[in-house]
C-alpha positions in Angstrom: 105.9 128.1 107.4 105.3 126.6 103.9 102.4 127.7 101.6 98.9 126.7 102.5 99.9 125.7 106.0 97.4 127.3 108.5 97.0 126.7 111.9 94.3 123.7 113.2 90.9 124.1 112.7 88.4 121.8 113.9 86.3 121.6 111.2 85.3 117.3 109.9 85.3 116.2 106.5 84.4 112.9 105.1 87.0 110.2 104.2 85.4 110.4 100.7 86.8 113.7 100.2 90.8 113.0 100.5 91.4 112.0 96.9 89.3 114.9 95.0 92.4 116.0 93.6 94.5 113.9 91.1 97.8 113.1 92.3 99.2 115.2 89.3 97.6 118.5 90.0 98.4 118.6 94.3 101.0 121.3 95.2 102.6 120.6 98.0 105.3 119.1 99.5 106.1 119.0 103.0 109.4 118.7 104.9 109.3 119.3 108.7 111.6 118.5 111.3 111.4 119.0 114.7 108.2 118.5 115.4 105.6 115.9 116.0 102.6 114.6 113.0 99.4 113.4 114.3 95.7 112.9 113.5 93.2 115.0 115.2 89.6 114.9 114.6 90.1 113.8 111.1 92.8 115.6 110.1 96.2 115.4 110.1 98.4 118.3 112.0 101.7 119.0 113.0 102.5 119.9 116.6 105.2 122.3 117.2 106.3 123.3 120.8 107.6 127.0 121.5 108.4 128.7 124.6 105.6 129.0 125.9 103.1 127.6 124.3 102.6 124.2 121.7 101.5 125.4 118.2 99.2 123.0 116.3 99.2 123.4 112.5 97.2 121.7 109.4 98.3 119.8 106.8 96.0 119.5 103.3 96.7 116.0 103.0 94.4 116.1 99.6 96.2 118.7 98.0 99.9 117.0 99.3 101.6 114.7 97.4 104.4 113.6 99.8 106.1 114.8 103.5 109.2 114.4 103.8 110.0 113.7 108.0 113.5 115.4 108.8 115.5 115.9 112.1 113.7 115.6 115.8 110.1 114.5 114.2 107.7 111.2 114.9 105.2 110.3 113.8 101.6 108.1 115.0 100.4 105.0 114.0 96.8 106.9 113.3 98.4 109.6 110.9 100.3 107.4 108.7 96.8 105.3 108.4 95.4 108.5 107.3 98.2 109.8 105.0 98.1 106.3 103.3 94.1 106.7 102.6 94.5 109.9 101.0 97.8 108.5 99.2 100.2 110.5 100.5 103.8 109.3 100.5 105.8 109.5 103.8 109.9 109.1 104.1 112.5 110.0 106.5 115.5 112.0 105.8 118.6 113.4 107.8 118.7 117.3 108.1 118.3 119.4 105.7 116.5 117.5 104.0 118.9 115.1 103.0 119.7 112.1 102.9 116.4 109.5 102.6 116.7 106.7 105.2 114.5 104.1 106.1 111.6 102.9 104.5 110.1 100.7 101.7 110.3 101.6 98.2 113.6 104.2 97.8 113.1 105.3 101.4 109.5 105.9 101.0 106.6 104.8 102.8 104.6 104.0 99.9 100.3 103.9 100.9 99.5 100.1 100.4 96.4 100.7 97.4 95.9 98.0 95.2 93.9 100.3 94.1 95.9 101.3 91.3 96.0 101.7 87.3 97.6 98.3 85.8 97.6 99.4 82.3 100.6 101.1 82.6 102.9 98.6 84.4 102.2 96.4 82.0 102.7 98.6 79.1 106.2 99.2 80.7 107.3 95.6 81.3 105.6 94.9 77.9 109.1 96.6 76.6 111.5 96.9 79.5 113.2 93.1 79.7 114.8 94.2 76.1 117.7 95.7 76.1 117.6 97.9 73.1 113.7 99.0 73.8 114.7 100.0 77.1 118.0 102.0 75.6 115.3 103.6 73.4 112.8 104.4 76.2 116.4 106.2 77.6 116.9 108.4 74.8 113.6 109.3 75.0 113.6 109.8 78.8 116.1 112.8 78.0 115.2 114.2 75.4 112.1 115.3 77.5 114.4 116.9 80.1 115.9 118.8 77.4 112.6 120.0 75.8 111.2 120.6 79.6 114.5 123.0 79.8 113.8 124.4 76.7 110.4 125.2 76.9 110.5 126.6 80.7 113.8 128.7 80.5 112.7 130.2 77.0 109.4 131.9 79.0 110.3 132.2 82.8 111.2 136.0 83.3 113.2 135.4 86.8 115.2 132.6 85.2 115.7 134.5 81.7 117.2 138.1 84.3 119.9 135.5 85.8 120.9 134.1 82.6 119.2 130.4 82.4 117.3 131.7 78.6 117.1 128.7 76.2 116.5 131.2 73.1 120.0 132.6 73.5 122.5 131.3 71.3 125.0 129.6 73.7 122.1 127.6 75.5 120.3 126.5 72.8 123.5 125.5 71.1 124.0 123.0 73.7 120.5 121.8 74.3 120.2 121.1 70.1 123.9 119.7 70.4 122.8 117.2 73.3 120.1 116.3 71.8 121.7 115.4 68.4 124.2 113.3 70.7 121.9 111.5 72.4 120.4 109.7 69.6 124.0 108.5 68.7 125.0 106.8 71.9 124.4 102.8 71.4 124.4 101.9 75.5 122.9 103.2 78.4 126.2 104.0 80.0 127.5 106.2 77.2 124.2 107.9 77.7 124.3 108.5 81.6 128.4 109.7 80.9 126.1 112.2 78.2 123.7 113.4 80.6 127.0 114.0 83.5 128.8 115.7 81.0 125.4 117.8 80.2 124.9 118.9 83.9 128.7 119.9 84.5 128.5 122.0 81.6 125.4 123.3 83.1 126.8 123.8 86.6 129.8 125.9 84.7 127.2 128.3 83.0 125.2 128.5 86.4 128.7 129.6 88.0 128.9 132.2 85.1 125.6 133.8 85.3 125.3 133.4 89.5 129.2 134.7 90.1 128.9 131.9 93.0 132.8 131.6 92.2 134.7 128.0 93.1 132.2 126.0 92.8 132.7 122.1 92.8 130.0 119.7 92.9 130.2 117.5 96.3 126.9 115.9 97.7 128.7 115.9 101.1 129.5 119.6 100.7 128.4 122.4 103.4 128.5 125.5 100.8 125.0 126.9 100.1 124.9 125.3 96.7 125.8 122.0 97.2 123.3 121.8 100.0 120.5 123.6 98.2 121.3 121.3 95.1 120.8 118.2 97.6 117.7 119.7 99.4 116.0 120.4 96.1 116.7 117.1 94.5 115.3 115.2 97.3 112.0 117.1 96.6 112.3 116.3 93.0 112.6 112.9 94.1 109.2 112.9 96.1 107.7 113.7 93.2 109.3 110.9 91.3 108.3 108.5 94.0 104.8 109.7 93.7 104.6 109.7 90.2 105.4 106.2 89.9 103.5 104.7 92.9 100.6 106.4 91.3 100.9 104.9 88.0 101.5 101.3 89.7 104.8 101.1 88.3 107.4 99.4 90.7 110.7 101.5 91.3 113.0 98.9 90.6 112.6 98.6 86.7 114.2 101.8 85.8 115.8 102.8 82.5 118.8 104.7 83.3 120.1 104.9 86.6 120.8 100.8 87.0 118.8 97.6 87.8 120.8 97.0 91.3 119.3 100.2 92.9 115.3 99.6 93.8 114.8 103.0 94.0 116.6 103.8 90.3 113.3 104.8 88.9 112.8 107.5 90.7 115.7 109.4 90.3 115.1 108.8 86.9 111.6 110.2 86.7 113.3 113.1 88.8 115.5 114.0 86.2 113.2 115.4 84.1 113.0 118.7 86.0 115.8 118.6 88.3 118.3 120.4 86.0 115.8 122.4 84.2 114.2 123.8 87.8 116.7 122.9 90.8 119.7 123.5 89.4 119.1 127.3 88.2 117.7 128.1 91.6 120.2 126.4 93.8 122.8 128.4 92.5 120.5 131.9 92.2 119.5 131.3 96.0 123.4 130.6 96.8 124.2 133.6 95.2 121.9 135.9 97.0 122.5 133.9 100.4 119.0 133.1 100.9 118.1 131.3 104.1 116.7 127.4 103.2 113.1 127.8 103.6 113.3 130.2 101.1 115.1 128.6 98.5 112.5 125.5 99.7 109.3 127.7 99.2 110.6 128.7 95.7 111.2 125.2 94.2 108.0 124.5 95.5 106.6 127.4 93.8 108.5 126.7 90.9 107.2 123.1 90.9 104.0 124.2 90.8 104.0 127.2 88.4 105.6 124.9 85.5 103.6 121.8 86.1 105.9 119.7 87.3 104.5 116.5 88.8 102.3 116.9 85.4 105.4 116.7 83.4 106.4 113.8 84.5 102.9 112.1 84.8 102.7 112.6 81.0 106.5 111.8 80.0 106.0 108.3 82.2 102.2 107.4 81.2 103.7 108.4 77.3 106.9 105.8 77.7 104.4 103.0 79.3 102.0 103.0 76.6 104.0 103.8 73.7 103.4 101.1 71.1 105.9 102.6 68.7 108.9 101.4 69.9 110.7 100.3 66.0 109.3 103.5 64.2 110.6 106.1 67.7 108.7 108.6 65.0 107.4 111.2 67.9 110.8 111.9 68.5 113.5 110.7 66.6 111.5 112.2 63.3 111.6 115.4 64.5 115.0 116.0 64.6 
């Protein structure tokens, strides 16, 4: 059972009350298979069926920001009404939590709120249909990932034991190093062929500290890490999905990963802590053989000890409203 599920209680609450908490402070994520989600007496639960009896459990739709619907589930018609109102994004996925399949936006059914800030999709497309603002909003795009990485594995005990310490001299040789070379690359696809080169180096070291031995990165792959890697991104990428729905900012007009993917945003918003948070415990979890709702409950918790979803809310509100664009001086300046 994930964190702050409990099982039904009967107890009403007022529609009013769903969206007390900003979509940037919620800490959960759900993924459930085998079972069925419904509404019941204003609230939305899960049903499970055991041997002998069915089990009915709550979901904190307020404090959710997206469920993720895996093998053997359904859904009703009244539950995903609710789930919209209190803005929580739905998608579908295979098992284990991977792939996404079927929906709207990337995969995700996306609550229908017009209801939304426009100040920052127009900021965005204010800069986005030039090429060389939108290279710029790139670079800047990772250089947040590598000061998220730096700032999170210089404090984080557990990480720092198993190796993943940014105040060592190896790592944060390479982080300054990458971020030197990203301000040299003069397209976006020297930059992506940057940021892969980046994460192989980073699976190598992982391999080091972990001893998880013959590793090769396959997303098809049925070893522990490759799966975990997989599982964990797709929760990185509800995140992403929410961030941007919530800022009004279509997922189509992304900066790195290619205008022919609608859902390119996202895994670009995603980025930001996927290397720095999923990677690291993918290959730790492998390592120790930990069962997959374990390594799922600690990316969650990781998620929401490091502020996650708040990192990216700030990173993405910061590139939509920047006005700066010729003078790059929060960033380029400072190194």
């Amino acid at each position: 059972m994930l964190k702050n599920e409990r099982p039904y209680a009967s107890n009403n609450f007022n529609s009013s009350d769903l969206k007390t908490i900003l979509h940037s402070k919620r800490a959960n994520i759900y993924y459930l298979q085998y079972c069925r989600v419904m509404q019941k007496d204003g609230r939305i639960l899960y049903l499970t069926e055991a041997e002998k009896e069915n089990l009915y459990y709550n979901i904190p739709i307020a404090n959710t920001t997206s469920i993720i619907l895996g093998t053997g589930t359904s859904i009703t018609q009244s539950a995903m009404r609710m789930l919209a109102q209190a803005g929580v994004l739905v998608g579908f996925c295979g098992g284990g939590g991977t792939p996404l399949f079927a929906g709207t936006e990337i995969e995700w059914m996306t609550p229908q709120s017009e209801y939304r800030p426009t100040e920052y999709i127009q900021g965005w497309l204010s800069w986005w249909w030039d090429d060389d603002k939108r290279l710029q909003a790139a670079k800047q795009l990772q250089m947040a990932r590598l000061e998220f990485m730096q700032r999170v594995w210089s404090k984080d005990q557990y990480l720092k034991q198993n190796g993943f310490d940014s105040t060592t001299e190896q790592i944060s040789g390479l982080i300054n190093k990458h971020k030197q070379q990203i301000l040299l690359q003069d397209t976006v696809t020297h930059l992506l062929q940057l940021e892969a080169r980046l994460t192989k180096q980073l699976y190598k070291l992982a391999v080091q500290n972990t001893g998880y031995s013959g590793f090769t990165r396959d997303h098809g792959g049925i070893d522990k890490a490759n799966a975990f890697l997989n599982h964990g991104n797709y929760l990185a990428y509800g995140l992403g999905a929410t961030t941007a729905w919530v800022l009004g900012i279509p997922h189509g007009f992304a900066v790195m990963h290619g205008k022919t993917r609608r859902g390119a945003l996202v895994f670009d918003i995603a980025d930001i802590v996927k290397d720095t948070l999923i990677l690291p415990l993918a290959f730790i979890c492998a390592s120790e053989n930990a069962k997959e709702q374990e390594f799922r409950q600690e990316c969650l918790n990781y998620f929401t000890d490091h502020k996650a979803l708040d990192e990216m809310f700030k990173v993405v509100k910061g590139l939509a409203l920047n006005k700066e664009w010729e003078d790059k001086e929060s960033w380029e300046d400072n190194e």
